[in-house]
N, C-alpha and C positions, 0 to 999 in steps of 0.2 A: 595199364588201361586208363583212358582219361576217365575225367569223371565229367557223366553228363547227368544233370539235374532233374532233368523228366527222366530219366530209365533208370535210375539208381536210390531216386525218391522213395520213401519208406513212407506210406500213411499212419497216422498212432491210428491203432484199434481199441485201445482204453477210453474209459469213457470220461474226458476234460472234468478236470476238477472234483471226480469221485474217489472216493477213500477207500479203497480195496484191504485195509484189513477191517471194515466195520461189521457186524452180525451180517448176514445174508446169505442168499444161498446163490448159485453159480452156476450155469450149463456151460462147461467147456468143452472143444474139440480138440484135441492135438493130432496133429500128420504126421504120417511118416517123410522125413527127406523125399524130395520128388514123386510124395505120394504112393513110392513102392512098396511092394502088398508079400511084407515081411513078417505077418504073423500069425497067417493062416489062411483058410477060403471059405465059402460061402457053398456049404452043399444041401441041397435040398433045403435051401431058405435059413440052414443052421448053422452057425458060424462054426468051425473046426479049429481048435485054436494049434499052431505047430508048439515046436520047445521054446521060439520067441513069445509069443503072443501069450503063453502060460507065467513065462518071466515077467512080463508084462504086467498083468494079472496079480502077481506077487506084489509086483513094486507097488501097483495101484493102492491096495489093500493092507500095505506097510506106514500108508502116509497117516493113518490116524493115531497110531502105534506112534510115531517119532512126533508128531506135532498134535498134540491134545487138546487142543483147539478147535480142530477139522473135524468134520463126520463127512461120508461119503453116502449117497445116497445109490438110485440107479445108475449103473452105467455096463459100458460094453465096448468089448476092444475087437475090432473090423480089420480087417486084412490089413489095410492101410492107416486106419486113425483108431485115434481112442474118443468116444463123448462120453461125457459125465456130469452127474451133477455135484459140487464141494459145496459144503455148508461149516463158513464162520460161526460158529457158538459164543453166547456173552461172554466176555475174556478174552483177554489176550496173552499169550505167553511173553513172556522178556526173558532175555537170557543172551549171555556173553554170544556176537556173531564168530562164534568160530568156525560156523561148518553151515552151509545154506541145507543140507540136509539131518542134521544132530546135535540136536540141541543141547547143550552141558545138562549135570544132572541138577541146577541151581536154578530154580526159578519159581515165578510166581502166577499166580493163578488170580485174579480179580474178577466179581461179576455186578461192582460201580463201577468202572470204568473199565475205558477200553486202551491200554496201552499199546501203542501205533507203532511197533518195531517195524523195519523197513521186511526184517525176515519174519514177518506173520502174514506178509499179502498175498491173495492169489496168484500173484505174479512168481514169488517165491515159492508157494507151494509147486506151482509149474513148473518153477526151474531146477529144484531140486529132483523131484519124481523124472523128468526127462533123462537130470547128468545121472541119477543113479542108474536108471533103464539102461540109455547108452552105456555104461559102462560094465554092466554085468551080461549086456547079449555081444556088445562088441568081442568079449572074454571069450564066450562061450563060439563065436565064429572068425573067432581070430583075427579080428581087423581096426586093430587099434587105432582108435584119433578117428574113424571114418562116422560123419555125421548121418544119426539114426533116422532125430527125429527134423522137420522144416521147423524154419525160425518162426518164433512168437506159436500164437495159440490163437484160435476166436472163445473168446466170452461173452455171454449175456448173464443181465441180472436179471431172476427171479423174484416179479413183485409182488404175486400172488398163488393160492394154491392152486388158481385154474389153470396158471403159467405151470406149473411146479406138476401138474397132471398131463398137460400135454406135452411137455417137455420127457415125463417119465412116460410115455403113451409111445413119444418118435423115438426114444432108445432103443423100448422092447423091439420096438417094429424094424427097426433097421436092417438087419439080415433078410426080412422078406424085400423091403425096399433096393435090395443091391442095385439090380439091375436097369433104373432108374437113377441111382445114387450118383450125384456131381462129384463125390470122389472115387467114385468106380474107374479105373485107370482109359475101361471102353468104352466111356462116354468122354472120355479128357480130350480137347484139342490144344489146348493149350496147358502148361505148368505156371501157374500163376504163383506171385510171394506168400499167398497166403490159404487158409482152407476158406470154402466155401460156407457162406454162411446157413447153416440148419434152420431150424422152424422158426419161423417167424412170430416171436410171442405176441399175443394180443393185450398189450398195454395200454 
């Protein structure tokens, strides 16, 4: 395939110049591949999560457990996406990159400084929680190497707790919101590179 420059162009969605392992808190979205609705449905306003979407669930809930760093605040996993909130704690872990998900048992904990490992950033925590996901639902429906989740993620930073309220306000609400939802597969005309962006914080 040649390469053409406008269709193959990637926008950054990180925001120029900011430090994503600093203290803060997070609203991310992650997609499923082409936005398919692999983790359960939406009955009577209440999400139903299938054996994917429980895996899911697991993984999500494992990432404070492996990186000591993170706290996880509200979130909820939607037939097609997951949103959530991660929140950086003073410190930074450092420790040997051996594993984007597993941290050796040798490290250190600071709460003067923030040591900036490349594997502390939200970016990181993303990509880890995604390859483990993939790799433990892939297992379980037999389709090895076949991509789970769409590339990248949308995030916003939380700058305040009115942000950090309505942000936890459009999570809960989400399962009633479906059938309105720009990732609802019956409102999709198009498959775009990226997910659509959620609430709009008032900054």
């Amino acid at each position: 395939m040649t390469y053409d420059s406008q269709k193959h162009h990637r926008r950054s969605i990180r925001l120029k110049g900011y430090d994503y392992s600093q203290e803060a808190a997070y609203f991310v979205t992650i997609c499923t591949h082409n936005r398919e609705c692999l983790f359960g449905n939406i009955i009577n306003s209440q999400m139903e999560l299938n054996e994917y979407g429980h895996e899911v669930v697991k993984g999500w809930l494992k990432t404070p457990e492996l990186r000591p760093n993170i706290e996880l605040d509200e979130f909820i996993v939607m037939p097609n996406h997951l949103h959530g909130i991660i929140i950086i704690c003073r410190g930074v872990l450092q420790y040997a990159p051996t594993s984007e998900y597993a941290p050796t048992s040798e490290y250190a904990l600071t709460s003067n400084s923030l040591l900036r490992s490349p594997s502390q950033t939200i970016g990181a925590v993303i990509r880890g929680f995604k390859g483990s996901a993939t790799k433990q639902i892939n297992q379980m429906r037999d389709l090895p190497g076949t991509p789970l989740w769409q590339r990248n993620y949308y995030e916003s930073i939380i700058r305040s707790e009115d942000d950090l309220n309505q942000v936890r306000e459009y999570i809960i609400n989400n399962p009633v919101q479906w059938d309105l939802d720009e990732e609802n597969p019956a409102n999709q005309k198009t498959v775009g590179a990226y997910c659509n962006t959620p609430p709009t914080l008032k900054i």
